[in-house]
BAKELO-239554 format. One record per residue (C-alpha): residue number from 1; x, y, z. Coordinates in steps of 0.5 Angstrom, whole numbers. Last residue first. Example, Ala and Ser with C-alpha at 12.3 -4.5 7.8 and 13.67 -1.06 7.14 Angstrom:
residues 2
- 2,27,-2,14
- 1,25,-9,16
//
This chain:
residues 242
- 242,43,16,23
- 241,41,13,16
- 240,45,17,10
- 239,40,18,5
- 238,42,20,-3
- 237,38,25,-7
- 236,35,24,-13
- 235,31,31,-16
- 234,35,31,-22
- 233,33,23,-24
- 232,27,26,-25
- 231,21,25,-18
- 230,24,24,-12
- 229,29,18,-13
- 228,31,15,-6
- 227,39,12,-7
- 226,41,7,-1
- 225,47,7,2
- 224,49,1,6
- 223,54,3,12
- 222,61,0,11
- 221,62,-6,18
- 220,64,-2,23
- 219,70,1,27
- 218,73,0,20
- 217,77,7,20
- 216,72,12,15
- 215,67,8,17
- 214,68,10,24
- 213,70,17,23
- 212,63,18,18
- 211,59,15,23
- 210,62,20,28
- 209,61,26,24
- 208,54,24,23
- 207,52,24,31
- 206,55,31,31
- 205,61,34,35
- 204,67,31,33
- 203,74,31,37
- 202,74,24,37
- 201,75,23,44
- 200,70,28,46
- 199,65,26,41
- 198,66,19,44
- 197,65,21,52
- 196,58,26,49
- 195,56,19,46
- 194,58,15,53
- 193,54,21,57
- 192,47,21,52
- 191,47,12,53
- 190,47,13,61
- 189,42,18,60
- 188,38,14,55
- 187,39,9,61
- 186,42,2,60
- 185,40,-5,58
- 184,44,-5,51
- 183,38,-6,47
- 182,35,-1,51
- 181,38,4,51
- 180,40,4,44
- 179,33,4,42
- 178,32,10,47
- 177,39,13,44
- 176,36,13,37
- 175,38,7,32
- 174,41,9,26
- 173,46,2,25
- 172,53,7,26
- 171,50,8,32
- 170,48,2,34
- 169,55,0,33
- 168,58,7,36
- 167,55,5,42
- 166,58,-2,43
- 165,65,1,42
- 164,62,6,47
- 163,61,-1,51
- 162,67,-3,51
- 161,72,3,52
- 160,74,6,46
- 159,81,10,47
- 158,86,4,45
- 157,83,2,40
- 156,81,8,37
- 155,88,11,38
- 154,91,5,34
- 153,86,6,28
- 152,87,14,28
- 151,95,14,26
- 150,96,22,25
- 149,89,23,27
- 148,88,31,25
- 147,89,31,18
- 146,85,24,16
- 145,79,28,20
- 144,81,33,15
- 143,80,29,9
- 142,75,25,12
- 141,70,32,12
- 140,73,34,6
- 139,71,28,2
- 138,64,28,6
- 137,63,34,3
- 136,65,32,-5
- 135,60,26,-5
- 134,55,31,-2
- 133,54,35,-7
- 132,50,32,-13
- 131,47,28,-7
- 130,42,33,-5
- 129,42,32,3
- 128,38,28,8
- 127,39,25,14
- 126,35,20,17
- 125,32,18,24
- 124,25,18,21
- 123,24,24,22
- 122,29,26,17
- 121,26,21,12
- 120,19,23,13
- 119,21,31,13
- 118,26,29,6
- 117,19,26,4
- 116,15,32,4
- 115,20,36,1
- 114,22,33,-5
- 113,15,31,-7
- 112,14,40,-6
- 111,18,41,-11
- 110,25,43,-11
- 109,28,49,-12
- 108,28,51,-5
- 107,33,47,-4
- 106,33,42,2
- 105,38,40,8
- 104,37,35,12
- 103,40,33,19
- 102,43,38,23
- 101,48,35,27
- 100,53,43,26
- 99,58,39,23
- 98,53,37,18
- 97,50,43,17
- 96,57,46,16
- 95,60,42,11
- 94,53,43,7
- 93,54,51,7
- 92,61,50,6
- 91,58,45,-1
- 90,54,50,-4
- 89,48,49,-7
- 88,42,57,-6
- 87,36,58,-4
- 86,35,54,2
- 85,30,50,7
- 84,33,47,12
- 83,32,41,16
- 82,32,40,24
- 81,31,34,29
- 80,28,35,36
- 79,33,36,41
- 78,33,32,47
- 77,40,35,50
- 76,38,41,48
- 75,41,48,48
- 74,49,46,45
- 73,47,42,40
- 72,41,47,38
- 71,45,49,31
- 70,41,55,28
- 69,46,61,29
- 68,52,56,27
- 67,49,57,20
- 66,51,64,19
- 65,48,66,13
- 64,54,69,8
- 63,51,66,2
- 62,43,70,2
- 61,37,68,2
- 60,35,67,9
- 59,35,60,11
- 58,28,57,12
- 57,28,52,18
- 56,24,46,19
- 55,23,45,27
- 54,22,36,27
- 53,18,33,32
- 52,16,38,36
- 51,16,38,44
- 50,10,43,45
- 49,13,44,52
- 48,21,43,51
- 47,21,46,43
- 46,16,53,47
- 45,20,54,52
- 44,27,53,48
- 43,23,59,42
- 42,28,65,43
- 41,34,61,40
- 40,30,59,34
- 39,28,66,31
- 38,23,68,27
- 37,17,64,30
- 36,11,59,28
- 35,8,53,31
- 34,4,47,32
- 33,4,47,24
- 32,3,38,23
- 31,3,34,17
- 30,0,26,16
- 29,-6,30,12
- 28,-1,33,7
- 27,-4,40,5
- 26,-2,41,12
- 25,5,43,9
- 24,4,47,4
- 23,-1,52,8
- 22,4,52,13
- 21,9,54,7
- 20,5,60,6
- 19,5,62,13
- 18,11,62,14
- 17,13,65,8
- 16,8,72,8
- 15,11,71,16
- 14,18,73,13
- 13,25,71,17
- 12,24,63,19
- 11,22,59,23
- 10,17,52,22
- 9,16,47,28
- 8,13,42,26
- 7,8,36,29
- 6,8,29,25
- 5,2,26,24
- 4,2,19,26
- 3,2,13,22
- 2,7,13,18
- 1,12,16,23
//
C-alpha cells in the first residue's frame, strides 16, 4: 500500500468531525477520502462501487456503543478492512471488536503518527490495537475457548480436512484469501468456503480469532509479534498480522 494511495471510507455521526478528520487525512499525500456517511449499513452500494480499501469508523463517545451495528461479517464477503476511532479504553469493547474481525481500533487520544500508521498497518493485512489492554483481551478470549473445547486438540485432528489445515497455516502466515488461492492452486471462492467451513467447526467468527485458536493448540508454529513505537513509549502498540 506504500506506493499507492489508499482510498477510505470515513463514518461517523457528526459531518463537523468528518470533515475535519478528512482535512487531517489527505494531509497525507498517499491518503485518500472517497466518501463520507452516518451510517455503515445504508452505504453497501457505495463499499461495492468505490471498493474502498479501509472504512475508518468514528465511535460515538459513549460506553453502551453497540459495536455489532459496525461488523460487515455477515453484508460482505469482500469487505474491506475496518479501524475504529474511540474515546474511551475498555477491554469488552476491544473483546467485541475482535470477535466482530474488525481490524484495528485507535483512540482518540493519540496523535495523529498513531493514526496514519495504524491505517497502513491495517491495510496492510494487519490488526491494530493499543497493547495496554490487549494482553488481557486475548486471555479472555482463550479462556473461553479453553471452556468450550473440553479437549480441543483431539477435535482439531479429527475435524480438519487438509487442505483446511493448509488454510489455517497460510492464515496464521497473514495472507490475504488471493494470496492463499494462489499458493494452494484454488479459487478465492474456493478459499472463502473453506474459511466459512473452519469457522464453523471452530464456532469462531473472525480471521483473529482463528489464529488465536490455533496458536492457542499448536495448529502451527507461535506467531512472532513485533512491537511498533509510534512516538513515546505510551503510544506503542502491538501488531498482530492477519
Amino acid at each position: 500500500m506504500t506506493n499507492s494511495q489508499i482510498r477510505i471510507l470515513l463514518v461517523g455521526d457528526y459531518s463537523i468531525f468528518r470533515v475535519a478528520l478528512r482535512m487531517l487525512i489527505e494531509s497525507e499525500k498517499n491518503l485518500k477520502v472517497i466518501g463520507e456517511v452516518t451510517d455503515l449499513h445504508e452505504t453497501m452500494d457505495l463499499i461495492a462501487t468505490e471498493k474502498p480499501d479501509l472504512i475508518l469508523v468514528d465511535l460515538p463517545e459513549r460506553s453502551d456503543v453497540n459495536i455489532d451495528s459496525y461488523s460487515l461479517s455477515n453484508q460482505s464477503a469482500e469487505k474491506p478492512p475496518i479501524l475504529m476511532l474511540a474515546s474511551f479504553d475498555d477491554v469488552d469493547v476491544y473483546q467485541k471488536c475482535l470477535r466482530l474481525g474488525i481490524n484495528g481500533l485507535v483512540l482518540k487520544e493519540k496523535n495523529a503518527d498513531v493514526l496514519f500508521k495504524a491505517i497502513e498497518k491495517v491495510c496492510s493485512g494487519e490488526f491494530w490495537f493499543d497493547r495496554a489492554i490487549m494482553g488481557q483481551t486475548i486471555k479472555q478470549l482463550i479462556d473461553e475457548r479453553e471452556f468450550l473445547h473440553e479437549n480441543p486438540k483431539v477435535s482439531v485432528n479429527s475435524i480438519l480436512t487438509e487442505r483446511e489445515k493448509q488454510v489455517v497455516d497460510l492464515v496464521c502466515k497473514g495472507l490475504k484469501n488471493k494470496v492463499i488461492a494462489e499458493k494452494l492452486f484454488i479459487t478465492e471462492t474456493t478459499v472463502r468456503h473453506h474459511l466459512t467451513s473452519i469457522f464453523n467447526k471452530f464456532e469462531i467468527t473472525s480471521r483473529l480469532e482463528l489464529v488465536l485458536y490455533a496458536f492457542k493448540n499448536n495448529l502451527v508454529k507461535t506467531p512472532v509479534r513485533t512491537t511498533h513505537a509510534a512516538g513515546t513509549g505510551a503510544n506503542s502498540h502491538e501488531v498482530f498480522t492477519s
